[in-house]
N, C-alpha and C positions, 0 to 999 in steps of 0.2 A: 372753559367752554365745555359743555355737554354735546358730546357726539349722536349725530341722528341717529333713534331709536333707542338710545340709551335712558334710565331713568332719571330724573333730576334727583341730586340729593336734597334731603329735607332742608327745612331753610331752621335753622336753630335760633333762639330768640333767649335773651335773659331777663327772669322771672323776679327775681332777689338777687341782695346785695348786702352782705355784711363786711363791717370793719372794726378792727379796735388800730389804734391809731396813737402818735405823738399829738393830732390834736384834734382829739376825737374817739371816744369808746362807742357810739352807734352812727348812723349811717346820719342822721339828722346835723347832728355836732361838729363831726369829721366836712362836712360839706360845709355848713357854715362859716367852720375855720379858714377852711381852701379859699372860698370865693372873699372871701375881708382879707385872705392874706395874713392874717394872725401865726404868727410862728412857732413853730410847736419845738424848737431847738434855744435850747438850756444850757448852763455849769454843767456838767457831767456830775450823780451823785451818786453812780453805783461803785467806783472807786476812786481809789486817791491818786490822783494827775497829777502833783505837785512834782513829780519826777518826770514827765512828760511834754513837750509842745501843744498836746493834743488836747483842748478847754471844753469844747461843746460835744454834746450829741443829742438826739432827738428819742426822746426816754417816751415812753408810757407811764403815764402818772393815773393813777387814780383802781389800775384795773384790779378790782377780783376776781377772781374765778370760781367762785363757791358760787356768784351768780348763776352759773351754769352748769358746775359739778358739784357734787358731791365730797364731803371731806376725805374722805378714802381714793377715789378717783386725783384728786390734785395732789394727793401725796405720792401716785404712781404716774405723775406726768411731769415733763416738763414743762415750763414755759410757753415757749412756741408755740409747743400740742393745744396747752389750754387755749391761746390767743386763736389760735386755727378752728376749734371746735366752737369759742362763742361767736367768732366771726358766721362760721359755717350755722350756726344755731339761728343767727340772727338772720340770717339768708334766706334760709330755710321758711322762718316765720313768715319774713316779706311774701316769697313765695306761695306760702298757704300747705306748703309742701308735708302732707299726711301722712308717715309711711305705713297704716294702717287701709290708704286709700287706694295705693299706688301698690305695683308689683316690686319689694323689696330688692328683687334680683336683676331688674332694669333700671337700678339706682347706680350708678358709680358714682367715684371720688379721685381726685387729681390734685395734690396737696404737692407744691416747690418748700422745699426747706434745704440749708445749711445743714441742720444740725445744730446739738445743744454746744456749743462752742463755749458758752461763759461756763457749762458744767466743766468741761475738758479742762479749762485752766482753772478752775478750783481744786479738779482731782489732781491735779499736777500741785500744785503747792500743798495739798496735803500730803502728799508722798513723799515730797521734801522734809518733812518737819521731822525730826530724833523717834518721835515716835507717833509712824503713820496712824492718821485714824481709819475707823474701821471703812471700805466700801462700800458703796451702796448695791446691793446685790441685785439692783435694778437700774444699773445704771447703763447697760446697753440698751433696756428696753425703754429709757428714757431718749436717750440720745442718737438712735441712729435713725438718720436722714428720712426714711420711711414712717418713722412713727406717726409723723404729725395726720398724714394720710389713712391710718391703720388708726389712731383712735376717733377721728373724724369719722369715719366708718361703723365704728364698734358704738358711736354716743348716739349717730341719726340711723342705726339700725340698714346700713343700704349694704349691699350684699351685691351688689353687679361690680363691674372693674374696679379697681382698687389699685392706685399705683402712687410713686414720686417721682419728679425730674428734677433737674438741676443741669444748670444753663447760666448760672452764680446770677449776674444780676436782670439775665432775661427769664431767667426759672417763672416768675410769678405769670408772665404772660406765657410763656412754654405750655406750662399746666394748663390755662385756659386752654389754648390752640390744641394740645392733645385732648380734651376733651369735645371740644368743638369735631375732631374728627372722629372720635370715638363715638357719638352719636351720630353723624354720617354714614359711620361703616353700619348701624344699624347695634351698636356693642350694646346700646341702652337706649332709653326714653331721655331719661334727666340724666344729668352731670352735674357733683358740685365740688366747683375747682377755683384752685387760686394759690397762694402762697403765706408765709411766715416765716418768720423770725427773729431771734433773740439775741442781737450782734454787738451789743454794747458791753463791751469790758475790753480789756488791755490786749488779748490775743489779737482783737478783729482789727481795733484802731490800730495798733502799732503797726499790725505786717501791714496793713495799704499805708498807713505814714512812711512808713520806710522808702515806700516806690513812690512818691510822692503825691496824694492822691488825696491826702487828707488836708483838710483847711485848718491852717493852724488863728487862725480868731480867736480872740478870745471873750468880747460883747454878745452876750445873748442875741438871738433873732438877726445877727447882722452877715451870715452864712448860710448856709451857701450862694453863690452870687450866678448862676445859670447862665450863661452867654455875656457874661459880662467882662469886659475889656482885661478888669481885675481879679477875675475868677479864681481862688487859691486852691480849689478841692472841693470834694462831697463831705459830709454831715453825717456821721455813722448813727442808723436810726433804729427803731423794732417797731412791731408791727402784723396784723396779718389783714389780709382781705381773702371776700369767697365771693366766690358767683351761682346762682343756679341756673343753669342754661336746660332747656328741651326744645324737642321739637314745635314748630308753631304748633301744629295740628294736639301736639299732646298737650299744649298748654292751655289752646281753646276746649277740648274737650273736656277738661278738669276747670274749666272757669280763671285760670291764674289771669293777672292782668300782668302784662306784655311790657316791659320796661323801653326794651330795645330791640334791635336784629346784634346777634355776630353773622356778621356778613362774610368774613375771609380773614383768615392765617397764610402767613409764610413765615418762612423760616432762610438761613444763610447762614454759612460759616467765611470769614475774613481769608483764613489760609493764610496769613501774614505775619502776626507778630503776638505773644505771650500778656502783654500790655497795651502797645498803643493799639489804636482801631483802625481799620481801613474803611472811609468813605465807602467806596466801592463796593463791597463786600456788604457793607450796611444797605446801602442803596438795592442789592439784589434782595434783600428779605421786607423790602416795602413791594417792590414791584410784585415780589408774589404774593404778597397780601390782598395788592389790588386785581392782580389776576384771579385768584382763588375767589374774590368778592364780586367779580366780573365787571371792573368799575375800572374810569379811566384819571387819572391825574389828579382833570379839575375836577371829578367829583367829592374830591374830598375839601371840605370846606375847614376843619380847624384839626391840626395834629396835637398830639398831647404827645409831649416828647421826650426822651430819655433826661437829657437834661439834665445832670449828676453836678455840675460847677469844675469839672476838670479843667485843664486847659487844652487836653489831647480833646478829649470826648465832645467837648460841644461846640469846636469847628470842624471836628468832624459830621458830626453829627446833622449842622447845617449845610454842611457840602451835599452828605447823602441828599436831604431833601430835597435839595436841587438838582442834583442826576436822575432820583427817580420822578421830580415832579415836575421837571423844565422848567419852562417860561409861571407855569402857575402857582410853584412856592413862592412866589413874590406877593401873592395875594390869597396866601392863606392865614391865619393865626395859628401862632405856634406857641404854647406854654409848657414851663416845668413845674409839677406839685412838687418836686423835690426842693425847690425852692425856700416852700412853707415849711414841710413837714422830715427835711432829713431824706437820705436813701436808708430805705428799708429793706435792702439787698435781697433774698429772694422772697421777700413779702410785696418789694416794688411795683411792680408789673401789674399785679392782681392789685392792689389798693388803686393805683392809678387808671386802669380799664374799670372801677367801680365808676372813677371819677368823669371818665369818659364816657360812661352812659347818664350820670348827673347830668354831663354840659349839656348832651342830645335832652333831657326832660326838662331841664329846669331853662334851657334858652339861656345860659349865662357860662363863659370862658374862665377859668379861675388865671388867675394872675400869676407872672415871675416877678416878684418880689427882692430885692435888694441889688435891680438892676439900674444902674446909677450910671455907668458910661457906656457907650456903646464899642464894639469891637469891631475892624473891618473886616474880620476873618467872620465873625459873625451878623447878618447883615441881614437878616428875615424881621418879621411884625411877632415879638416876643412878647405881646400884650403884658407891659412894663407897669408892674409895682398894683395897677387897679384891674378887679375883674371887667370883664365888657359884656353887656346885654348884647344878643344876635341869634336870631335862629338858626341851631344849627342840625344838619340831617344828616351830615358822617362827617367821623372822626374817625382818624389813621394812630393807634398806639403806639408806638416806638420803644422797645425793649433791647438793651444791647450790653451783651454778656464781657462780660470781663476774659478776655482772650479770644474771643472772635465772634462764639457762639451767639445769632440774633434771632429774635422772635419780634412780629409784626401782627398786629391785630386790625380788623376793621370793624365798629361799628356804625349801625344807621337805623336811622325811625322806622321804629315797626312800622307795616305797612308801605315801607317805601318802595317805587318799583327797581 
């Protein structure tokens, strides 16, 4: 609530939306896949499982990055970085976003990553070998947590804030929500924020296999299974998504056409436990999302929700919704992309908040997919296996970090009062 006499802050809206994705390299594709439910989780082929329980992960097939860079540039990136800048590229585009047009220094960026993690453990087994090979004398500037934000930066030319978070698998919407206040505080005009990451090789899967967290399936497309009775784990994925969010007022006066409202962020930490989740704790970073958006309960009509296929996470997960949403989670629609597409650990959040402005334009719910029994710990309307047509005018995101840390997003139709 804004105190009388105080200013209102700006109302921030999102402009563009890029993703590259397990099933999906542009924004058109990725949506397609989500609402058919098409599974973008595979055999694992960036190495050899045969010593392993752990069969599937949810890969990026197809992507180049010369599409966007340059040969010299991709040789001084990694991964991620690249995945972040065509995502952010292609965001950009939707948007119309100039920086010829625009004041370069009221541009920021807000990039969640990991970290080159599959680099880490390759330079680890080269160091092992009788005779180590040479280092890559760029390989800090490849791999540390900040870069993907830092070359996102350096490719679209923006010169206002520039930062990373990490919040493990709430990071992707983290980043959003810090940028969404970062143009509040007046820091910038535009923001272009979201997440990435490159999490598919032996370091990432094993340590969450170890604490039990990974679904040992071995059938293509038939994992992760999101509130489902038989739920065995998440689907180790890669991935990035970007947002361009500005002011209404700056977006009307540059002509961009208005995707969505971010209407309200909040944030929580559990204070409980290194692994499992605390309901509770979840439940305080919706409430302040809906407070921060100034909206009550039932105005939210469909959550997109964290949804990972654990068996902690998504009775938890459904508890929360019903602490923070009472009598009205009973009658809202609740889905997991992660279902389709693998978790994309801090690329999550931000692919899934793209998805979330889709459901608000396109009038259509994407589906959880490989929900076959129902659980009674789990017990809400998980719009099971087919998307659903419905108009919808706000969606509640649900982001929730591996050890406590939670980020909560709201959107709703431009123009909505």
């Amino acid at each position: 609530m804004v105190k009388s006499g105080a200013m209102a802050p700006p109302r921030v809206v999102v402009t563009g939306l890029g993703v590259v994705t397990p099933i999906g390299l542009t924004v058109a594709d990725f949506w397609a896949n989500l609402v058919s439910g098409r599974s973008g989780v595979r055999t694992v082929t960036r190495f050899d499982t045969a010593r392993y329980p752990y069969k599937l992960a949810a890969e990026v097939d197809g992507f180049d990055p010369l599409r966007y860079l340059d040969a010299k540039t991709v040789s001084r990136t990694s991964r991620y970085s690249q995945m972040a800048i065509a995502a952010a590229s292609m965001a950009a585009e939707m948007a119309n976003l100039d920086m010829k047009k625009v004041r370069p220094e009221r541009v920021g960026v807000v990039v969640a990553t990991l970290g080159q993690v599959r680099a880490i453990h390759e330079l680890a087994v080269s160091l092992e070998k009788p005779v180590p090979t040479r280092i890559d004398p760029l390989f800090l500037h490849k791999t540390g947590p900040n870069m993907a934000a830092v070359q996102v930066g350096r490719h679209l030319g923006a010169r206002g804030p520039n930062s990373s978070v990490n919040s493990a698998c709430a990071s992707g919407s983290d980043a959003i929500g810090a940028a969404f206040n970062l143009i509040r505080l007046g820091q910038a005009d535009v923001m272009i924020a979201g997440g990435a990451d490159d999490t598919v090789g032996p370091i990432s899967i094993l340590t969450m296999g170890i604490i039990g967290t990974v679904s040992k399936a071995a059938e293509p497309g038939t994992a992760p299974k999101p509130f489902d009775l038989n739920r065995d784990g998440i689907v180790v994925g890669e991935g990035a998504g970007m947002l361009v969010l500005e002011t209404e007022d700056y977006a009307r006066r540059r002509g961009a056409t208005v995707l969505a409202e971010l209407a309200g962020a909040g944030w929580s930490f559990d204070a409980y436990n290194e692994v499992a989740p605390d309901p509770e704790g979840e439940a305080l970073a919706i409430r302040a999302a809906l407070g921060s958006a100034g909206l009550r309960p039932e105005d939210i009509q469909y959550v997109n929700a964290h949804g990972t296929g654990t068996r902690l996470n998504d009775a938890a997960e459904t508890r929360a919704i019903k602490l923070a949403l009472g009598d009205h989670a009973r009658k809202v629609a609740v889905s997991s992309n992660k279902s389709v597409m693998g978790h994309l650990s801090c690329g999550a959040g931000a692919v899934e908040a793209a998805a979330s402005v889709l459901t608000i334009v396109n009038g259509v719910i994407p589906p959880t997919i490989n929900y076959r029994t129902p659980d009674p710990e789990c017990d809400l309307d998980y719009v099971p296996n087919t998307a659903r047509k419905a108009p919808i005018d706000t969606v509640l995101k649900n982001s929730f970090g591996l050890g406590g840390q939670n980020c909560c997003l709201v959107f709703r139709r431009a123009g909505a009062a």
